[in-house]
C-alpha positions, 0 to 999 in steps of 0.5 A: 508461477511458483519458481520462487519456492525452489530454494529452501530458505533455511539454507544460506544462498551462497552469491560468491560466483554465482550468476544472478540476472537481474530483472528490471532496473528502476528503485529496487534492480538498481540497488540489488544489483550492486548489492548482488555484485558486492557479495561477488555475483556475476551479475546481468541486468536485463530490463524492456526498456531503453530510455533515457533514464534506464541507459543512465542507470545502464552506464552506472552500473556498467562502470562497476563491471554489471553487465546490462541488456537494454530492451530484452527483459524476455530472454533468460541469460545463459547460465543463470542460476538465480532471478533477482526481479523488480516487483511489478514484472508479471509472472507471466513474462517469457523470461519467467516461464523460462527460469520455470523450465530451468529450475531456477528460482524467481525472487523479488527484492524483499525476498533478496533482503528477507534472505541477506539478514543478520542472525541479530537482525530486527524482526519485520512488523508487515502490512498489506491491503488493497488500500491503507499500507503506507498510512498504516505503516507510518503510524506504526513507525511513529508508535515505535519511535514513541515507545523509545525503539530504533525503526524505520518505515521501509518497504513499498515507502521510506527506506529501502528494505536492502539498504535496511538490512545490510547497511550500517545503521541498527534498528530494533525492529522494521515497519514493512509495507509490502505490496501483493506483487512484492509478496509474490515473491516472497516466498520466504518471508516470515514476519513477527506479526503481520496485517492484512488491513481489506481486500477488493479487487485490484491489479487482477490484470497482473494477479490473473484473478481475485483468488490469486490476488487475496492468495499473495495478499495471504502469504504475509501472514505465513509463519508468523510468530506473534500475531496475525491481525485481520479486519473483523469487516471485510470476512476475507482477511480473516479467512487468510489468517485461518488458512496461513500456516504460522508458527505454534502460539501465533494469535488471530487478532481482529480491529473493528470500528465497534467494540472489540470482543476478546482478542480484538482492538476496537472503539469504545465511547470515542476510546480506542481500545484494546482487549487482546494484549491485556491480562484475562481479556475476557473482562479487562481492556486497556485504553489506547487512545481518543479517536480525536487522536486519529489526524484525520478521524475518518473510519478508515484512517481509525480503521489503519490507526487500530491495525497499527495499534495492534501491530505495535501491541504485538511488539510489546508497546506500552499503551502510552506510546500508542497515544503519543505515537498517534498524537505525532503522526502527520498524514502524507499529501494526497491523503484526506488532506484538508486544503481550504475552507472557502465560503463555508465549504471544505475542499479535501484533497484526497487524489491518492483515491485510486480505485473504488475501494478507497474512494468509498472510504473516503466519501464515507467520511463526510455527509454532504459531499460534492465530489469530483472523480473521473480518470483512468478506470484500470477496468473497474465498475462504479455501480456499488460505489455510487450506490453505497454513496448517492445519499451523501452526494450534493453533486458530482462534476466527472473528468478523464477518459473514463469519466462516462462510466461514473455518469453512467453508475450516477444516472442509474444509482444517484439520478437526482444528483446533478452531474458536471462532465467535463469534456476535457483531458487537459490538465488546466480541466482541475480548476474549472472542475473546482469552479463548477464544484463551488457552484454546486456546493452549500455551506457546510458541504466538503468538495471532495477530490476522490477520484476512483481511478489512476491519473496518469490520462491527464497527470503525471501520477496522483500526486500532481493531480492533488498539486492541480486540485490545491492550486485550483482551491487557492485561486478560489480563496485568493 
């Protein structure tokens, strides 16, 4: 929509006595509002709903003297002379069309942090991507810590981007992960270096389309400093850094999972390489790790190890730190997480496999794979996915409400493969999914948990879905 570029950030926005709304309360409106009201503005909060949990947040905030609105997040207050809104509220809401027609600008609350910075503050080290942020910015934080810098894991994840800037604690520099919607509104935003890791098609219901998808993905790379890092695999990525308008002297710097070319971070002989932070790096590269310092050493979690490496180069980390930060790095749950062997076979849990673009890396880590997928499609197609994947497949056993558009992809791409559907969308469905997943497996064979699709027709969110996959894998061994 663009209401967010009214007010030129160069100019410092002065709250004292200023009617902000805030739109939604949760994670991020929550604590922007009390920031908003500790630098004196008068500030609304406006939210759809009025659960439980949003009339609680209502009363804390109320007793500092916030005005909140429960079950109107349409209706733009009277007055107000800036939105300060939760990520996740589509540009389309009426309450944005009408801050558009009133010439009052729309900020998300990276935007608010970005804006509230000291002039000494750490510079941002930024991530993006259809799939990998969280893992990829983790590794940079811990590559950091290696080096001997102050930082923090903030953004989408770990602590939060305004208590980072306005609290007490001093950093030397931040690892931000940012997602498209908070980008959105971010129209200010200027990083040191930045990453866009892939893009394929994902939230296109709030983005309108895959155009302006990878649009808010490339508003990382504006005004970069340093550099912008892209994946030399996915052409879309590096498209972005070609159209970013960054600052004089800012480097295009490619990852690739075969050797690097020149400005490039890439692997060597089973050597994680870098030939764009070295001296005359059209004959010199600098070793920065092993691949079997990649926990795991799938080629999209190498992939994320390289983006970070290259991020971190950008700052000026030595390579060591690379390695020992790499070395220190433990993946979250949920992430290609090893759970048992049982009778030879490994069972991995990868439940955070929400979409078809991560679960395609993930099945692309194992040769034999029985897989278990199915939930919530969120519109997606399976044909690709099954057909870059048949080969690897041993078998498969679907569960969820979507599950028939996987066996539908199956039956036409991979129609050797025996298929399991479970009709079921209970959530004791995990464990006979495990069982009949052993039936089908052989020694050496890895059952995989990679769903393709959102949980929540069966599970509370990805995280439970994992818990019930473990569990599941634990009964078999016991």
């Amino acid at each position: 929509m663009g209401s967010g570029q009214v007010t030129d950030s160069s100019v410092p926005f002065e709250f004292q006595g200023k009617h902000v709304t805030v739109a939604g309360l949760g994670v991020s409106g929550v604590p922007a509002a009390k920031v908003l009201h500790g630098l004196g503005a008068r500030v609304t909060v406006v939210n759809d709903g009025a659960d439980e949990r949003a009339r609680a947040q209502a009363a804390e905030l109320e007793a500092l003297g916030i005005t909140v609105r429960l079950g109107d997040g349409d209706t733009l207050p009277d007055g107000t002379e800036l939105i300060v809104t939760a990520p996740g509220w589509k540009p389309t809401k009426p309450l944005f069309t009408a801050a558009g027609q009133a010439g009052v600008p729309v900020w998300g609350d990276v935007e608010l942090a970005w804006r509230l910075r000291r002039p000494d503050s750490a510079p941002w080290l930024a991530v993006t991507g259809t799939n990998g942020k969280t893992t990829t910015v983790q590794m940079l934080a811990s590559i950091l810590k290696a080096a001997g810098l102050r930082t923090a894991a903030v953004g989408n994840i770990g602590v939060s981007l305004l208590d980072a800037v306005t609290g007490d604690e001093e950093y030397d520099v931040l690892a931000v992960e940012l997602s498209s919607y908070q980008l959105h509104w971010a129209p200010s935003l200027r990083a040191h270096s930045a990453a866009v890791l892939n893009l394929a098609p994902d939230h296109l219901d709030w983005h309108g389309s895959m155009e302006a998808y990878a649009a808010d993905k490339g508003r990382i790379y504006e005004g970069n400093h340093v550099a912008c890092v892209y994946n030399v695999a996915d052409k879309a990525t590096e498209d972005l850094v070609r159209e970013a308008d960054v600052e004089e002297g800012c480097r295009a710097i490619g990852f690739t999972l075969g050797s690097p070319a020149p400005s490039q971070l890439g692997v060597v002989d089973g050597i994680l390489v870098d030939r764009a932070f070295v001296e005359n790096r059209h004959k010199n590269a600098q070793e920065l790790a092993e691949v079997s310092d990649v926990n795991p050493p799938a080629p999209h979690n190498i992939a994320n190890a390289l983006a970070a490496a290259a991020l971190a180069r950008a700052f000026g980390v030595p390579a060591a730190a690379v390695r020992d930060g790499l070395r220190a790095f433990t993946p979250d749950a949920h992430r290609i997480a090893h759970v048992a062997d049982v009778d030879g076979v490994a069972y991995v849990d990868d439940s955070k496999a929400t979409n078809t673009h991560a679960t395609e890396a993930s099945l692309a880590a194992y040769e034999s794979i029985v897989w278990i997928a199915g939930g919530l499609a969120k519109g997606a197609t399976f044909d690709e996915l099954v057909a870059g994947a048949a080969k690897r497949l041993r078998g498969a056993v679907l569960i969820g409400a979507d599950r028939a558009l996987i066996r539908e992809a199956l039956a036409r791409h991979a129609p050797e493969v025996p298929v399991v559907d479970l009709d079921r969308t209970d959530t004791g469905a995990m464990l006979q999914a495990v069982q009949e997943a052993r039936r089908l497996a052989r020694p050496g064979d890895t059952v995989l948990l990679a769903p393709a699709c959102a949980s929540m027709d069966m599970f509370t969110n990805y995280n439970q879905r994992g818990d019930a996959f473990a569990r599941a894998v634990r009964e078999l061994g016991a």
